[in-house]
C-alpha positions, 0 to 999 in steps of 0.5 A, spaced: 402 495 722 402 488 725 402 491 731 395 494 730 392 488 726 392 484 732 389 491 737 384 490 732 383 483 732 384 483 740 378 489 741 373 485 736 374 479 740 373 483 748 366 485 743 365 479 740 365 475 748 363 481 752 356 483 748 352 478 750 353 479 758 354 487 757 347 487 754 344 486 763 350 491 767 350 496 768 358 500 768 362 500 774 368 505 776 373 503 781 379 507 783 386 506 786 391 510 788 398 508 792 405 509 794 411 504 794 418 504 796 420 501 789 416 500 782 418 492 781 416 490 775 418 482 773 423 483 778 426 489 776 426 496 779 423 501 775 425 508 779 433 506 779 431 503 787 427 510 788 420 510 790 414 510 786 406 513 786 402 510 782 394 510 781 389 508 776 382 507 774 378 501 772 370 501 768 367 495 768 361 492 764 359 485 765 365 480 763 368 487 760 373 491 763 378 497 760 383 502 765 388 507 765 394 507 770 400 511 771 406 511 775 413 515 775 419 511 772 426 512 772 430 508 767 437 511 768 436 516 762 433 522 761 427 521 759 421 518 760 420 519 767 413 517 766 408 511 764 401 511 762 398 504 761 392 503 758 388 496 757 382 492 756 379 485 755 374 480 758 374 476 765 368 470 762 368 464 766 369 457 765 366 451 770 371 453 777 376 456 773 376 464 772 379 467 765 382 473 763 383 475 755 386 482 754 391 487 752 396 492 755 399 498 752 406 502 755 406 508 754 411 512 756 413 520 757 417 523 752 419 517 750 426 517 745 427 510 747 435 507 746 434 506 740 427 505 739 421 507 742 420 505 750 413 504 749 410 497 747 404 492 746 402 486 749 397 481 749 395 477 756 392 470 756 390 468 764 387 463 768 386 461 776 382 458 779 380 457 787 382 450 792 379 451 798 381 457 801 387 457 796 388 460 789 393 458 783 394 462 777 397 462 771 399 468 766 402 469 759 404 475 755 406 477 748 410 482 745 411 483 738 415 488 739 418 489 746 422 496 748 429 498 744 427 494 738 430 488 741 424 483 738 418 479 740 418 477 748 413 472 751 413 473 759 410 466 763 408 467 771 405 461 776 402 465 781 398 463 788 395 466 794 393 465 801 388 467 806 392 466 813 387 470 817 381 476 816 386 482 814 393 478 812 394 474 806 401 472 803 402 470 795 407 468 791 409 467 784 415 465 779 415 468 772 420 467 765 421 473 761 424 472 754 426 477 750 429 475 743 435 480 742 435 482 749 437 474 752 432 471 758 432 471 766 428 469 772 424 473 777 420 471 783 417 474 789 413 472 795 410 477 801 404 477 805 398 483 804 395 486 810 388 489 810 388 495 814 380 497 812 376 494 807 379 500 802 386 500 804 392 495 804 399 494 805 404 489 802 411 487 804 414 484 798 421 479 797 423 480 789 429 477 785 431 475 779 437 470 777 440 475 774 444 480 778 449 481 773 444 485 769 446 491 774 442 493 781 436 494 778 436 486 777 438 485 785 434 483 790 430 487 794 424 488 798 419 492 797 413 495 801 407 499 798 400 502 800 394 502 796 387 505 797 382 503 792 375 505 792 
């Protein structure tokens, strides 16, 4: 029920902001499908170190927008072997700083959870703004409920990207996940994307966590991903 008052609450305010600046656009659709070597997730792989495919579409609607995406998933057990987000919010902007308010729905495929449900809410507050070339970033989420029954979680990520040249950009981020009954830990990644035409990218990406002994799903690795969007 908590959970449903604040997707309630977080819908009525996407509303209330958006109107307004809805009232003179028109929907837009884009679309987006790729493949990587791993599905890192905060540090984490989330395909047992195998490889992912993934894809999505995005509609918005002045500052609103709302999506799907989906990817194949391993987390060592049976099931699920698949995830379906769902999400949607409002992107307003306030003097140079651009804000992103919305929410995010994990939906995992048959999912039975160990012991409860693997399918989970969160709430996301972000914020970044450009310097010079440069943009810095920084991004809140909170769960009410985080997968297995294990509590609130709060996630907190400084973010930052560069362009180096016209196809090539490196970026970076440190983020801090908080389970309460599950413990915290670390997690970082830098790596640089290259633009091989205006609709399709590449990205080599360091990742790790400081906790390693987690198991191989928390060690560091590289990752490299391809992504059309169109």
């Amino acid at each position: 029920m908590n959970i449903m008052k604040i997707a309630l609450a977080s819908a009525a305010a996407t509303v209330a902001l958006s109107g307004a600046a809805m009232a003179q656009d028109s929907l837009k659709l884009s679309y987006n499908v790729g493949v990587a070597s791993d599905y890192v997730f905060r540090g984490v792989s989330n395909t047992q170190e195998d490889p992912q495919i993934f894809g999505g579409v995005d509609a918005t609607y002045g500052i609103g927008y709302a999506g799907v995406w989906a990817s194949n998933v391993d987390f060592g057990v049976e099931d699920p072997s698949a995830e379906i987000d769902i999400y949607a919010g409002v992107k307003p902007v306030v003097g140079d700083t651009n804000l992103d308010l919305g929410l995010v729905y994990y939906g995992y495929s048959k999912d039975k959870g160990i012991p409860g449900s693997f399918s989970y809410l969160e709430l996301k507050a972000a914020a970044s703004r450009s310097f010079g070339p440069a943009t810095l970033g920084v991004v809140a989420f909170y769960s009410p409920e985080f997968p297995a029954d294990t509590g609130r979680a709060f996630y907190y990520e400084v973010n930052g990207s560069l362009p180096v040249s016209e196809k090539i950009s490196v970026s970076a981020a440190l983020g801090h996940q908080e389970i309460k009954l599950a413990g915290d830990y670390n997690t970082w990644n830098i790596g640089a994307t290259y633009a091989i035409t205006s609709n399709l990218g590449l990205d080599l990406r360091y990742h790790d966590t400081d906790e390693h002994g987690y198991g191989a799903i928390y060690d560091s690795r590289v990752a490299v991903s391809l992504k059309a969007a169109f």
